[in-house]
C-alpha positions as CSV (number, residue, x, y, z in Angstrom):
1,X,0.0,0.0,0.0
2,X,1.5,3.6,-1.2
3,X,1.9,6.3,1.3
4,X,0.9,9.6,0.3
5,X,1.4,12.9,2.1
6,X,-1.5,15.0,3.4
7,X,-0.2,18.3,0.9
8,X,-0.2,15.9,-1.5
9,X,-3.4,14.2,-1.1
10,X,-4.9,17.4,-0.9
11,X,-4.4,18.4,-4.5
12,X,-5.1,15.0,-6.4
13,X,-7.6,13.5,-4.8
14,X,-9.2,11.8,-7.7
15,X,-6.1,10.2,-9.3
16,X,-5.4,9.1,-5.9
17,X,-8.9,7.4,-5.5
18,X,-8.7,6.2,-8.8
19,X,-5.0,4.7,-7.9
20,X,-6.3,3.3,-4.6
21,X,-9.3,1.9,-6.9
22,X,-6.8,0.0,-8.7
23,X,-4.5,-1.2,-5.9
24,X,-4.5,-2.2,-2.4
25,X,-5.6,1.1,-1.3
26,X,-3.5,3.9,-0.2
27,X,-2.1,5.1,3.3
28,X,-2.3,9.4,4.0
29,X,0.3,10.7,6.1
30,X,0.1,13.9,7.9
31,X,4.3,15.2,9.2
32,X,4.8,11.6,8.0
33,X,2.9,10.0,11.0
34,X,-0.3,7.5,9.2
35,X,-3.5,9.4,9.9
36,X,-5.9,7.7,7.2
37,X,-6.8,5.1,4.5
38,X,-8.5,4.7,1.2
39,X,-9.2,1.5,0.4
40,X,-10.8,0.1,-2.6
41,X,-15.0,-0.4,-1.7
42,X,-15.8,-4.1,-2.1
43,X,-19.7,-6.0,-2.1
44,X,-19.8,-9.1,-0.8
45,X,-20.6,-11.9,-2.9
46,X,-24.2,-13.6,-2.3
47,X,-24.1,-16.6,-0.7
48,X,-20.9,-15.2,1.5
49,X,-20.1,-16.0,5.0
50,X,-21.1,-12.4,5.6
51,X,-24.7,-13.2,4.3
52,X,-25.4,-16.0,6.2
53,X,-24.1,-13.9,9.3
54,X,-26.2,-11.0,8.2
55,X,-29.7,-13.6,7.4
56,X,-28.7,-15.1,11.1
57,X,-29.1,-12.2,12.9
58,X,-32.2,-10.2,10.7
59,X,-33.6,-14.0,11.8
60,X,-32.9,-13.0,15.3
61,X,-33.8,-9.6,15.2
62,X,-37.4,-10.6,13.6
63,X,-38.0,-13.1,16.5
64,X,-37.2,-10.4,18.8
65,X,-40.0,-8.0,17.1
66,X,-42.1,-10.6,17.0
67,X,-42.8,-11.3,20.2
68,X,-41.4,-8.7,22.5
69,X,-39.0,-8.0,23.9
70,X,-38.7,-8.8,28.2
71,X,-37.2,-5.4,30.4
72,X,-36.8,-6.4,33.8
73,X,-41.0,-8.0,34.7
74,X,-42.3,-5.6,31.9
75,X,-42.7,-7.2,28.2
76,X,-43.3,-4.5,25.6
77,X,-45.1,-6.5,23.0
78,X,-46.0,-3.6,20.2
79,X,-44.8,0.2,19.6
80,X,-48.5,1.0,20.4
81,X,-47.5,-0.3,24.0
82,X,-44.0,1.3,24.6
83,X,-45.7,4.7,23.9
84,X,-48.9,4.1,25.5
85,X,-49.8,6.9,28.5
86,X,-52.4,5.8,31.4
């Protein structure tokens, strides 16, 4: 990964995202001391690790909703019922 100097960075950003784009990313350097890093953006792939990880815990999260969810003797079963005011 290329090191780049803030001054530097500064004036080309583009070509410089473009280069990071390309490569491994790049490293910005402020008084030569690391400060930041561009790195290329990747999506995962479907069928990933990362998806199953992210279907587990929307799974999770759904059983949650669905049937409340228990604070301390009090179950709040519906939005209706968290904000409701006797």
């Amino acid at each position: 990964m290329r090191q780049v100097q803030l001054r530097e960075e500064d004036k080309q950003l583009a070509a410089l995202i473009a280069e990071a784009e390309a490569a491994e990313g790049l490293t910005i350097l402020r008084a030569g001391k690391p400060v930041a890093k561009i790195i290329p953006f990747t999506v995962p792939e479907a069928g990933s690790a990362l998806d199953a990880e992210r279907e587990a815990a929307r799974t999770e999260l759904r059983r949650i909703m669905d049937h409340g969810y228990e604070l301390g003797g009090y179950r709040i079963a519906s939005r209706d019922e968290l904000y409701d005011r006797d």
